[in-house]
C-alpha positions as CSV (number, residue, x, y, z in Angstrom):
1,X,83.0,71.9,91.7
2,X,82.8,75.2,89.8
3,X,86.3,76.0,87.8
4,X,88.7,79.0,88.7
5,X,87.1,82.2,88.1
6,X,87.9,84.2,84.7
7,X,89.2,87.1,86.9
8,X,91.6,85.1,88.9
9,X,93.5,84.0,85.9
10,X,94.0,87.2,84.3
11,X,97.5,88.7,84.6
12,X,98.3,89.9,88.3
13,X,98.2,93.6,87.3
14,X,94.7,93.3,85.9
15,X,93.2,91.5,88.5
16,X,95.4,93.9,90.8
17,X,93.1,97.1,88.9
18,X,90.1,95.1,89.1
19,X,90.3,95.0,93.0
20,X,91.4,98.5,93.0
21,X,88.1,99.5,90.9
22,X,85.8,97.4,93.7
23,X,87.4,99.3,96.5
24,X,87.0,102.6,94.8
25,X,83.3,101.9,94.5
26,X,82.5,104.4,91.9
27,X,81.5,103.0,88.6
28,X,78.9,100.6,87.4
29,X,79.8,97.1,86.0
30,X,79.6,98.5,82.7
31,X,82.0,101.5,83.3
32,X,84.4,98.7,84.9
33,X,84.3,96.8,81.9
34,X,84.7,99.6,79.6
35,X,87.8,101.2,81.9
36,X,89.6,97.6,82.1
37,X,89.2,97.0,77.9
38,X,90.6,100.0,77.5
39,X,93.5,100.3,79.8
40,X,94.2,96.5,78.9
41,X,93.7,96.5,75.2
42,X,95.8,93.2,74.5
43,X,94.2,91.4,77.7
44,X,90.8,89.4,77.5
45,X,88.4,91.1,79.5
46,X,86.2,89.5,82.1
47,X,82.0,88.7,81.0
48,X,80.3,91.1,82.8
49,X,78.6,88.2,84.5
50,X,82.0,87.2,85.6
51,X,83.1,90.6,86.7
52,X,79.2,90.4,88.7
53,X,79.8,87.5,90.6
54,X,83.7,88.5,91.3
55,X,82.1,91.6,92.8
56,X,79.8,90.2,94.9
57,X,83.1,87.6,96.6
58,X,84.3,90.3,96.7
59,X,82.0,92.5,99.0
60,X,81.7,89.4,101.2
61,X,85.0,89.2,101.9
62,X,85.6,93.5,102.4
63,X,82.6,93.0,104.8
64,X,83.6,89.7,106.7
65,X,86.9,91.5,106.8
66,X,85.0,95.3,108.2
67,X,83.0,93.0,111.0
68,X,86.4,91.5,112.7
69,X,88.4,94.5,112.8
70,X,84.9,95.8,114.5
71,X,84.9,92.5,117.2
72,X,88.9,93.1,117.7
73,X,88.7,96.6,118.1
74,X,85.8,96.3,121.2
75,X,88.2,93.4,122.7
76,X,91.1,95.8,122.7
77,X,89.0,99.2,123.3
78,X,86.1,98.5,126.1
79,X,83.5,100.5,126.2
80,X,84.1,103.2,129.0
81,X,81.4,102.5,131.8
């Protein structure tokens, strides 16, 4: 079983920027990184790899999240016949 991911033991207010950055959607991976080291000098930054696969979770879980409100919202709004 893999280990807890590099990104979900960084200080709360890192990982809180981090998720922050993925909603934006705006920069690259490499941008990211860059941003994070330098807003968080004294904090380790993630691998880019790491930051990758975080990214990818996290898109999952944005979309699994995107497809119920769309199931609850045709349960609560019918479609007008």
């Amino acid at each position: 079983m893999a280990g807890k991911s590099s990104i979900n033991r960084l200080p709360p207010m890192v990982k809180a920027y981090i998720h922050k950055l993925l909603r934006e959607d705006r920069m690259t991976l490499d941008d990211m990184l860059a941003d994070i080291q330098s807003r968080f000098p004294n904090e380790k930054a993630p691998s880019r790899s790491a930051l990758s696969r975080f990214k990818v979770g996290f898109e999952q879980l944005t979309e699994k999240a995107r497809q119920h409100r769309e199931q609850h919202r045709h349960r609560v709004e019918p479609e007008a016949r």
